[in-house]
C-alpha positions in Angstrom: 2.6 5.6 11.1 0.2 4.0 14.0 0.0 0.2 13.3 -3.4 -1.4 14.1 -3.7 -5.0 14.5 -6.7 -7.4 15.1 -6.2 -11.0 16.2 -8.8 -13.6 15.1 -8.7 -17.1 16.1 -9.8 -19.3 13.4 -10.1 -23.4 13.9 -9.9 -25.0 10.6 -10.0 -28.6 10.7 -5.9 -29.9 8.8 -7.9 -32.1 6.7 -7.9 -32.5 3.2 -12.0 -30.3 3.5 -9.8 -27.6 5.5 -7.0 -27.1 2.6 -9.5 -25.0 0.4 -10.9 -22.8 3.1 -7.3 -22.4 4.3 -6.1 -21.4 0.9 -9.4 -18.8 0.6 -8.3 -17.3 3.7 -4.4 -16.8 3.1 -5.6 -15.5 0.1 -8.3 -12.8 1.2 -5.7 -11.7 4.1 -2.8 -11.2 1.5 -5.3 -9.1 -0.9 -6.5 -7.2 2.2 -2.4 -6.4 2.8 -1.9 -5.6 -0.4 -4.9 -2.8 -0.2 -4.0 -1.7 3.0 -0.3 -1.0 1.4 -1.5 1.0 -1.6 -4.0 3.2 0.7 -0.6 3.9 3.4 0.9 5.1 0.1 -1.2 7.0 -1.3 -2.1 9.2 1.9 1.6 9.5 2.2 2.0 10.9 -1.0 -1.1 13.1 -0.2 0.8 14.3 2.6 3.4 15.5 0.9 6.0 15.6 3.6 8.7 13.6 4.2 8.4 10.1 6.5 10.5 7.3 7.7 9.9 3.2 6.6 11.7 0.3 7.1 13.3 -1.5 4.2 13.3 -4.9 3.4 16.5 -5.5 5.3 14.8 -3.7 8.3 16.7 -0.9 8.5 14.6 2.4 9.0 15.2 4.9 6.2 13.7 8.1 5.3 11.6 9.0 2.3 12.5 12.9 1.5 9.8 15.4 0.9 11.2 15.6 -2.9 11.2 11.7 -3.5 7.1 11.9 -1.8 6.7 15.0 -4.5 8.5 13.6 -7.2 6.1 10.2 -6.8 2.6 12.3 -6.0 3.4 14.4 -9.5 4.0 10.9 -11.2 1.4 9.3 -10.0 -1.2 12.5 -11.1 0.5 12.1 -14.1 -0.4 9.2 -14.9 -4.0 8.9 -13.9 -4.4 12.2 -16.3 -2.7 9.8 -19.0 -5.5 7.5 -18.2 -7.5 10.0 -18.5 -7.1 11.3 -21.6 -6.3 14.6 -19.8 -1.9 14.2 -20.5 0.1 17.0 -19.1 -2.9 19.5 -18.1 -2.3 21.8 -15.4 0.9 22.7 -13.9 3.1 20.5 -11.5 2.5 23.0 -8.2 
């Protein structure tokens, strides 16, 4: 998967008046992550095919194309449980 960065340069004054806008900004970058990871998942999943990652030990491994359908078929799962729509339709 293509990686896309974008550099900012940010000058916050390392005073105590800095700390909270700091702390905002670590914060809205770690949320922003976080999204960004559950979107990369999902459109993997979506996929359907197999892919390669690197675990936290970075070592590449591969995700199989039965682990990616085994996780979209939970995942549907579960939003029909949330749904009030359990077990409806078939897993193809």
């Amino acid at each position: 998967m293509p990686t896309r960065t974008i550099n900012l340069k940010l000058q916050i004054p390392r005073t105590e008046e800095g700390r909270k806008v700091r702390r905002v900004l670590w914060t809205t970058h770690d949320e922003v992550n976080k999204a960004v990871a559950e979107i990369e998942k999902m459109l993997l999943l979506c996929r359907g095919d197999s892919y390669y990652t690197v675990n936290a030990q970075g070592e590449e491994i591969e995700i199989k194309e039965s682990q990616v359908k085994a996780d979209a078929l939970k995942v549907a799962r579960e939003v029909q449980r949330k749904n009030g729509k359990k077990n409806q339709g078939s897993d193809a």
